[in-house]
N, C-alpha and C positions, 0 to 999 in steps of 0.2 A: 291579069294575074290568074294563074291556076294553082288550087291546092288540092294535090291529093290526100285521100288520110286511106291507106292501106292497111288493109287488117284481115283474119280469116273469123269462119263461121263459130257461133258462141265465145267470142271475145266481149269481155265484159264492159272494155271502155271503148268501143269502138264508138257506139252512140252518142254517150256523153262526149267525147273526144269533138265528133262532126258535132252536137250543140255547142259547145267551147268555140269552135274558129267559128263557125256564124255568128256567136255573139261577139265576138270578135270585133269582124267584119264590120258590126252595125256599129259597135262602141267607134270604130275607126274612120266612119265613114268611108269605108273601102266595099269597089266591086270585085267579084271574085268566081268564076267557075272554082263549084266546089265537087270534086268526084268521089268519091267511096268506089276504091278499088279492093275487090276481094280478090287474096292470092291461096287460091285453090288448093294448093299441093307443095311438098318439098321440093321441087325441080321449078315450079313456077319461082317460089323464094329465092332460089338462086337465080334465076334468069332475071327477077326486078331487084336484086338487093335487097332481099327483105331483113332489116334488124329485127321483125319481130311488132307485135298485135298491141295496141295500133302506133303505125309509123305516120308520120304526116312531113308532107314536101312542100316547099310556096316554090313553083317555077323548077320544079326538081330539086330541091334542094332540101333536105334535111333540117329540117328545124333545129337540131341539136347539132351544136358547133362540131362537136367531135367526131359526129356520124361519119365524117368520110373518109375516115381513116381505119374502122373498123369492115371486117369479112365474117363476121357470125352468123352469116342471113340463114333461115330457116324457119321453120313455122313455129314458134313462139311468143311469149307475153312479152311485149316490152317493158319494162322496170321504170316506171316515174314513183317520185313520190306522190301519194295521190291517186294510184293507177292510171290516170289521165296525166297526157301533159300540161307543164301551166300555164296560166294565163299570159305568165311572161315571157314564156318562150315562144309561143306562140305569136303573141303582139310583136315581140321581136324581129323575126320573120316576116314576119306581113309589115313591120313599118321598114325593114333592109329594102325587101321587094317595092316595097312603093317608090321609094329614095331612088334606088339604082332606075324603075322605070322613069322617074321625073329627070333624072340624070342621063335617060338614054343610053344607058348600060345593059 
């Protein structure tokens, strides 16, 4: 499993965001390449899809069911309640991705 969590420089929840999926992980007993990807610039934002600081992916994929229906990307805060995302969304994701890998999907 790979999770990105994609964010740019002085984003507030970037930190806590990457502490959240590693507790995560551990709560889950799940392994996991975890990356922090910084997107530099408005032109990067658009070249990775960026919704906005911080985004996080498991296996490319959007933690937030509706992310992929949206084209807002740009260099921005993303809007959770909390600043961070939660712990359910995230657990969510990470238990999809496991499921679909134990399924071979």
């Amino acid at each position: 499993m790979q999770i990105d969590v994609l964010y740019f420089n002085e984003c507030p929840n970037h930190f806590p965001t990457v502490e959240r999926v590693n507790a995560i992980l551990r709560e889950e007993g799940c392994s996991a390449q975890v990356r922090e990807v910084l997107v530099p610039s408005a032109e990067a934002a658009q070249q990775v899809k960026f919704l906005g600081s911080p985004t996080v992916r498991v296996n490319g994929i959007d933690i937030e069911p509706t992310a992929q229906d949206r084209k807002d990307f740009g260099l921005m805060c993303r809007r959770y309640a909390g600043g961070a995302p939660s712990h359910e969304l995230i657990r969510a994701a990470i238990r999809s991705a496991s499921n679909n890998a134990r399924e071979g999907r």
